[in-house]
C-alpha positions in Angstrom: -129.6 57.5 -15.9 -128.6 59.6 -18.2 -124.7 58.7 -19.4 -123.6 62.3 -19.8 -124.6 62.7 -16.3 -123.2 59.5 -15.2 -119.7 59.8 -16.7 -119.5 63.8 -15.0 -120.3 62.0 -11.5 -117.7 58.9 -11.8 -115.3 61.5 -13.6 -115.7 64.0 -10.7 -114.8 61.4 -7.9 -112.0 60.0 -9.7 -110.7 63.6 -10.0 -110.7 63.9 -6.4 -108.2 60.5 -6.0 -106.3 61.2 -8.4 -105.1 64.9 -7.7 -104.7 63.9 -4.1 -102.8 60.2 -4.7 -100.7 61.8 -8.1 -100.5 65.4 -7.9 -98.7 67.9 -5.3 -102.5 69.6 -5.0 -104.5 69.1 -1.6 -107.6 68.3 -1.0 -109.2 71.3 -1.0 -108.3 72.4 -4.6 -108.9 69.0 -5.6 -112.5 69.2 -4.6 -112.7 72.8 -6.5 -111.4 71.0 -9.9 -113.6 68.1 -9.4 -116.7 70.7 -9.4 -114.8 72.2 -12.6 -115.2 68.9 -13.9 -118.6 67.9 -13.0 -120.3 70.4 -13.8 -118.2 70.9 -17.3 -119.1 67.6 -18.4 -122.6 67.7 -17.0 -123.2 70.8 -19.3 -123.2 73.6 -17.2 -122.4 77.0 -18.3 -118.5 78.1 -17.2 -120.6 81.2 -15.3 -123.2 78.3 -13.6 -120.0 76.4 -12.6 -118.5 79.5 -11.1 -121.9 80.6 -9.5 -122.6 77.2 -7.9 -119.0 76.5 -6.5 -119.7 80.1 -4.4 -122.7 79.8 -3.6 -122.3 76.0 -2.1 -119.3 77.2 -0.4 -120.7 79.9 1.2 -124.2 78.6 2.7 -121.6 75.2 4.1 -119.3 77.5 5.8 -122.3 79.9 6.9 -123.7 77.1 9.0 -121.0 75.5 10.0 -117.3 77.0 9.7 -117.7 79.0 12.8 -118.5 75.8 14.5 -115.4 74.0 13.5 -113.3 76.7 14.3 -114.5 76.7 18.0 -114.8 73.2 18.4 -111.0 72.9 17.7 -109.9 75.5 19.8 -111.6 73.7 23.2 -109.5 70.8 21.6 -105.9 72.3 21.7 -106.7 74.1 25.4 -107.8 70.7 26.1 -104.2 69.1 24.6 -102.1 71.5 26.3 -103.7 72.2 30.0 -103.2 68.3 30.5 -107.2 67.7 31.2 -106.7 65.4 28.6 -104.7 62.8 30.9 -107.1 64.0 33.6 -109.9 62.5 32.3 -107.5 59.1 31.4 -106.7 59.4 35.1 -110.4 59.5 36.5 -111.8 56.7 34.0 -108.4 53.9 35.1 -109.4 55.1 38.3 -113.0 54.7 37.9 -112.8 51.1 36.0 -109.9 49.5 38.3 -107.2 46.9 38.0 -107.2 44.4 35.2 -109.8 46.8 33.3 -107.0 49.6 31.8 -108.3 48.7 27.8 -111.9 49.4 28.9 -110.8 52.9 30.6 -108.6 53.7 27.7 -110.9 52.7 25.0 -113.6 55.0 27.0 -111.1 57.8 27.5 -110.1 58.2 24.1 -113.6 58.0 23.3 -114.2 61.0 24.8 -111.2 63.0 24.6 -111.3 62.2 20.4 -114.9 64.6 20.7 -112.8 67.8 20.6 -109.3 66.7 20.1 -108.1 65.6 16.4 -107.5 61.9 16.7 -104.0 61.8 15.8 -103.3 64.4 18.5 -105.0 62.6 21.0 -103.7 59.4 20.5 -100.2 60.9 21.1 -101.5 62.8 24.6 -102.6 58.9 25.5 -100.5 56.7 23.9 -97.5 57.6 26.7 -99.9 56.0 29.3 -100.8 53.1 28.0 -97.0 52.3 27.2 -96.6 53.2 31.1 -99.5 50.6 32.0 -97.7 48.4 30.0 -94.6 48.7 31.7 -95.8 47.7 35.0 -97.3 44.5 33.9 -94.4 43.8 31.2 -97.4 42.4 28.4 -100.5 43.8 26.7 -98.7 47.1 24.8 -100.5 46.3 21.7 -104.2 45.4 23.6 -104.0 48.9 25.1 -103.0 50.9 22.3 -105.5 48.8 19.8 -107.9 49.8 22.5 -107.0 53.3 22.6 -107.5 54.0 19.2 -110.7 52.0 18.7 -112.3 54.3 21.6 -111.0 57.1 19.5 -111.6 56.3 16.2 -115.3 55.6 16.8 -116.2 59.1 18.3 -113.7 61.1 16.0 -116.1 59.7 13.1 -119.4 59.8 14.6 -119.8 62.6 17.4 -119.7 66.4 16.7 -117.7 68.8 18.0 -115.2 66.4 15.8 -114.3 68.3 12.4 -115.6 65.3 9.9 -118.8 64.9 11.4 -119.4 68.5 11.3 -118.6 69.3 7.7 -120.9 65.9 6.8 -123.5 68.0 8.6 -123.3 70.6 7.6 -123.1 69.9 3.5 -126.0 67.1 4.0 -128.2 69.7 6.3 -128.4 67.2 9.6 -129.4 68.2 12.7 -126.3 68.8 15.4 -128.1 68.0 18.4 -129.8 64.4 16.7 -126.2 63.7 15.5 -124.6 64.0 19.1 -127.5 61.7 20.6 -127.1 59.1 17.3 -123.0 59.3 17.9 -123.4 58.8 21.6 -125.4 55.7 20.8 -123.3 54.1 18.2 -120.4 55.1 20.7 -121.9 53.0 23.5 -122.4 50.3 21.3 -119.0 49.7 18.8 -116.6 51.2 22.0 -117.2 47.2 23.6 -116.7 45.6 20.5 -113.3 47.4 19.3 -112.0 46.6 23.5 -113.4 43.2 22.8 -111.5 42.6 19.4 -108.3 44.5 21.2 -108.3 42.0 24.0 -108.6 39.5 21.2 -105.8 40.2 18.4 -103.5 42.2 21.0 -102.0 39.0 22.2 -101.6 37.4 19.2 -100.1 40.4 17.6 -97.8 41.2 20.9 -95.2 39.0 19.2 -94.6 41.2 16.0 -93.8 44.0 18.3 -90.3 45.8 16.6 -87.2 45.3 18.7 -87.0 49.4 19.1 -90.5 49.7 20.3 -90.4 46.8 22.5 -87.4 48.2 24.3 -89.0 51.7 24.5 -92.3 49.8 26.2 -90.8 47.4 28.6 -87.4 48.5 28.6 -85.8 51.1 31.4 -88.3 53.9 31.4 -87.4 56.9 29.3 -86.0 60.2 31.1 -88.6 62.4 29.1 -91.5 60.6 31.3 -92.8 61.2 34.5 -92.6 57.9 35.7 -89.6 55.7 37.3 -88.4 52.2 36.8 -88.4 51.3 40.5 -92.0 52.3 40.6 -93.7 50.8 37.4 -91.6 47.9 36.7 -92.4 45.9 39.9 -94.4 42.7 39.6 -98.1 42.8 40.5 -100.6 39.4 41.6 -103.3 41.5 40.9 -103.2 43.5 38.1 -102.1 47.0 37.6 -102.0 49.3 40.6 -104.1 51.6 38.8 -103.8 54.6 41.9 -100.1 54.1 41.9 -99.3 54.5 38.1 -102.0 57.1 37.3 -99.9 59.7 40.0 -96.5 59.2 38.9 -96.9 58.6 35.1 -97.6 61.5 32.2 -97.7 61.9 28.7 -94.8 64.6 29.1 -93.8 67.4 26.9 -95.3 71.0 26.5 -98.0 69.4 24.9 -99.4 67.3 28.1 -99.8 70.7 30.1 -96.3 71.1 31.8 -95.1 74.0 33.7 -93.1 74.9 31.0 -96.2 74.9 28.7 -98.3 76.6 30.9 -96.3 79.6 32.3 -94.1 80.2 35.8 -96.4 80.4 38.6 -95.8 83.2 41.1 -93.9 82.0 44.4 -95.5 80.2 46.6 -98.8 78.9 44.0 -100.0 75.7 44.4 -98.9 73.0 41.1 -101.8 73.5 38.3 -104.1 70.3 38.4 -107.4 70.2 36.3 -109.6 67.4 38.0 -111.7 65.1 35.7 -114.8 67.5 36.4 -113.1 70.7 35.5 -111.3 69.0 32.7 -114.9 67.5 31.7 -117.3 70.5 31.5 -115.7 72.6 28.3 -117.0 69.6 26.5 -120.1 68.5 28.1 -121.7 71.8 28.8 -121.8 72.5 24.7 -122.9 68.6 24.1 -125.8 69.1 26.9 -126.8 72.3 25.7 -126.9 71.4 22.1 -128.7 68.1 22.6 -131.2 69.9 25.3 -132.2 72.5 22.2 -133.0 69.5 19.8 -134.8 67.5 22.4 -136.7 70.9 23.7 -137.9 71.6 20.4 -138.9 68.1 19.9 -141.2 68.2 22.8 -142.1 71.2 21.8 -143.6 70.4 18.7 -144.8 67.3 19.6 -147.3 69.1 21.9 -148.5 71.6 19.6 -149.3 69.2 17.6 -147.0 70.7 14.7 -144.8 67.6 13.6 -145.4 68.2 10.1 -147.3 71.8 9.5 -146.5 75.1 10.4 -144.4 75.5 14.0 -144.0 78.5 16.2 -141.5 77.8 19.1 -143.1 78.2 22.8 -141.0 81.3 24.2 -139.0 79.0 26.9 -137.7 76.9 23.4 -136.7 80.4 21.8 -133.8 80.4 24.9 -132.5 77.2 24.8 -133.0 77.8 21.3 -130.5 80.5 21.7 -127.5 79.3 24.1 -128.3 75.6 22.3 -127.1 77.1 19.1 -124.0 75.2 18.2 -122.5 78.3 17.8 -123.4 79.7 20.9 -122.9 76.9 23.2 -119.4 76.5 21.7 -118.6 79.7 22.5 -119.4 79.2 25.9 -117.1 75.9 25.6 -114.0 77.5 24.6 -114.6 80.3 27.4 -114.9 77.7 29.9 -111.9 76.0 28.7 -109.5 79.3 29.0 -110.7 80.2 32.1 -111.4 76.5 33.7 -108.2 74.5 32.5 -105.1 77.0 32.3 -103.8 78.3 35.5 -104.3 82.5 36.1 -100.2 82.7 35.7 -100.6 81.2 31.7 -99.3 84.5 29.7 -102.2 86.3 27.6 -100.1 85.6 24.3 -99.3 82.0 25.3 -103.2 81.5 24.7 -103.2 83.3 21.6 -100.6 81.6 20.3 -102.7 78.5 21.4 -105.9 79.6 19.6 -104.2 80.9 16.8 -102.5 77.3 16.0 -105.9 76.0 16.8 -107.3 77.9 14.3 -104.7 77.1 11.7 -105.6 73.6 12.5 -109.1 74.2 11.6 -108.3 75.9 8.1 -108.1 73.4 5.5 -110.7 71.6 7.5 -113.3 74.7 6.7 -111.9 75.2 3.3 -112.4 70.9 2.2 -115.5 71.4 3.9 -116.7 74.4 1.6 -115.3 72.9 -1.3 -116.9 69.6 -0.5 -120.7 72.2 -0.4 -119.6 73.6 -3.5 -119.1 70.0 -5.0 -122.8 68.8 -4.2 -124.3 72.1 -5.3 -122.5 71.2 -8.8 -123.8 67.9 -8.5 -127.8 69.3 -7.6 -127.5 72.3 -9.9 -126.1 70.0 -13.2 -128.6 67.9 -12.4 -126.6 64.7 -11.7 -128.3 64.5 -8.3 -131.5 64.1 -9.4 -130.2 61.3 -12.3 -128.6 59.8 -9.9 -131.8 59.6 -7.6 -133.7 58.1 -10.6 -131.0 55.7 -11.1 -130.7 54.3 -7.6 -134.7 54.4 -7.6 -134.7 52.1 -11.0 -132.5 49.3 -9.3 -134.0 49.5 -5.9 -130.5 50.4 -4.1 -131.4 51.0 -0.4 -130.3 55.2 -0.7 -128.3 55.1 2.6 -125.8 52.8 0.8 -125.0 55.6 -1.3 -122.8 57.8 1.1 -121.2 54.9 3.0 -120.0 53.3 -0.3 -118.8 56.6 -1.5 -116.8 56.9 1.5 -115.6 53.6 1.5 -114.3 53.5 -1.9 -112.5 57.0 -1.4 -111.3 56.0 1.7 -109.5 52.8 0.7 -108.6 54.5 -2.4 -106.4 57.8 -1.6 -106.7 57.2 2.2 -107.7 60.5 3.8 -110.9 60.0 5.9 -112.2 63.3 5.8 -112.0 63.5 1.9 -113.8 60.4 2.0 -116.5 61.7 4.3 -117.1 64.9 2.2 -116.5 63.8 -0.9 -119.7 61.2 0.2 -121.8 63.6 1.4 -121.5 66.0 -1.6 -122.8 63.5 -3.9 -125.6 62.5 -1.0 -126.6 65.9 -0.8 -128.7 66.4 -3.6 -130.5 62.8 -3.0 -131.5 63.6 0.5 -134.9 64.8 -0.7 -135.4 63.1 -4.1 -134.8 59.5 -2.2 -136.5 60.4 1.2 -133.3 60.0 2.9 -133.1 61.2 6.5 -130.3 63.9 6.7 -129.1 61.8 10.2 -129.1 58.9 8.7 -127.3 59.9 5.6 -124.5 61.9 7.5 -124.1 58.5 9.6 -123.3 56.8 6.8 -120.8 58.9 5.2 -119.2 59.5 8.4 -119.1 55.2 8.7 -117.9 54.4 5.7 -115.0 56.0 6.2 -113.3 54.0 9.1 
């Protein structure tokens, strides 16, 4: 590989970790000065540079920041209409006594699909400290096993905001990436409840003072749940029917009334059930897997796997409302009209979308800055020296991205740098290595946790 080309890739990533560890500059202007950098030291012209940071950050955002903006929204209606703790409800329900890590752990899973992790983890993390409280033990099994459910999905399974930027930069198929997440889900979600049930009882003892008192101490005013209730002793386990009716995460945030609006005299209390709180993310998943799956079949009986495809007219519809864009759009409607109660003020759910939307912004602009990064990196030609390189020494290509996100993970911390920092420098090796797209966004999104 060529050394020039070599130096302006190392000198491009270290950029990145630097401006973000050192520097008051975010991420998103870091990744704009790294492509300065690159493409500088590569040898590109200062009007090539300018020309391939616009155009990589407008074909990214053009197939994908409409996507991330929606995909949030049904997130925050999700935070603050309280399905979120539905969902927890149904799934303790639905796994039983003695089995509250495995129904965190799946709930999590699921609710980290739409829902930023962090945010999510603070919805749940009230619930598993109430769980906790009943049995006075396991604290720090339940909220290892929360996180674990959540971290897997919030890395791996679109309508999350890091998978989708991967995607998107990298050019992988949405519907393949939610049937490839799901799978990986299935299989890592036992393995982090497994490890949970493991280290949380060794770790139990290191619990602070402060946060042991908050846990198994007298039950905070703020929650929803009373000490005579939750801090009897149970043979059995947990009373799982008991705890999941009197306990909540609290706070306008957790869908209270005070959140949500004063119903009108004589309305019934606003409850989303587990299907209703289910369908504003499952309806966009199902219709976005059924459009890659449809075309699949499609193609598969035409005969047109590799040459020329025209779509049978009943794939040109689910073509159409299996368009991420479309089927989120149908998501967030079903989320404003499904979970929040016909009393919830007009410019309540503004002011909703709107910090939905603010929440979403630096995601987009990292994300464009990340496309505008590898089309530096393709149009300097460092992506195809780096595709000879890796060739020469016979590096498996898929290692690429996940050690790219690994090392600017554990370097400067953030995982979504990590994950678009990775795939703009997998982007341009996707075809010169014969990478799959879905495998290569995989292994961005990996490295990173």
């Amino acid at each position: 590989m060529d050394v020039r080309l070599l130096l302006a890739l190392l000198l491009g990533i270290a950029t990145i970790i630097v401006l973000v560890l050192r520097t008051r500059l975010d991420a998103f202007v870091a990744l704009l000065i790294a492509a300065v950098v690159t493409g500088g030291v590569a040898g590109q012209s200062a009007g090539d540079i300018v020309e391939s940071i616009t155009t990589g950050f407008g074909n990214t955002l053009a197939s994908i920041g409409i996507v991330i903006g929606l995909g949030v929204g049904i997130g925050k209606i999700l935070e603050v209409s309280g399905a979120a703790e539905a969902l927890a409800r149904a799934f303790l329900r639905l796994f039983g006594a003695g089995r509250e890590p495995w129904a965190l752990s799946s709930t999590g899973a699921l609710v980290s699909i739409p829902v930023f992790c962090d945010s999510g983890y603070v919805i749940m993390n009230p619930l598993a400290r109430s769980i906790a409280r009943v049995e006075q033990k396991g604290y720090v099994t339940l909220a290892l096993a929360l996180g674990a459910g959540m971290a897997v999905t919030h890395c791996l399974v679109p309508p999350t905001p890091g998978p989708l930027g991967v995607a998107g930069i990298i050019g992988a198929d949405l519907g393949g990436l939610i049937l490839a997440g799901l799978v990986f889900t299935v299989i890592l979600v036992p393995v982090g409840v497994l490890y949970a049930k493991w280290i949380g009882p060794r770790l139990e003892p290191e619990i602070s003072e402060s946060v042991r008192a908050a846990v198994y101490g007298t039950t905070a005013a703020g929650e929803h749940a009373t000490t005579a209730t939750l801090d009897r002793p149970r043979g059995g386990g947990t009373e799982v029917t008991e705890i999941v009716e009197t306990t909540g995460s609290g706070g306008d945030a957790g869908g209270s009334a005070s959140a949500l609006g004063t119903p009108p005299d004589g309305a019934p209390p606003h409850r989303v059930g587990a299907l209703l709180a289910s369908l504003p993310l499952l309806i966009p998943i199902l219709l976005i897997v059924t459009n890659t799956v449809a075309t699949a079949i499609d193609k598969s009986n035409q005969g047109a796997l590799t040459g020329d495809y025209v779509p049978s007219d009943w794939v040109v519809a689910l073509a159409f409302i299996g368009n991420p864009v479309i089927a989120l759009v149908i998501g967030i409607v079903l989320a404003v009209y499904l979970l929040l109660p016909r009393w919830t003020p007009r410019g309540r759910v503004h002011g909703w979308l709107a910090d939905a939307a603010a929440s979403a912004g630096l995601i987009i602009l990292i994300t464009g800055a990340g496309g505008a990064l590898g089309m530096v990196l393709r149009e300097s030609g460092v992506g195809d020296a780096l595709a000879v390189a890796i060739a020469a020494i016979s590096l498996p290509g898929v290692l690429v991205p996940f050690l790219v996100s690994s090392l600017v993970r554990l370097a400067q911390g953030s995982g979504t740098v990590a994950m678009i920092t990775a795939a703009s420098v997998t982007a341009p090796l996707v075809g010169a290595l014969g990478i799959s797209p879905l495998v290569a966004t995989l292994a961005a999104a990996q490295g990173r946790s």
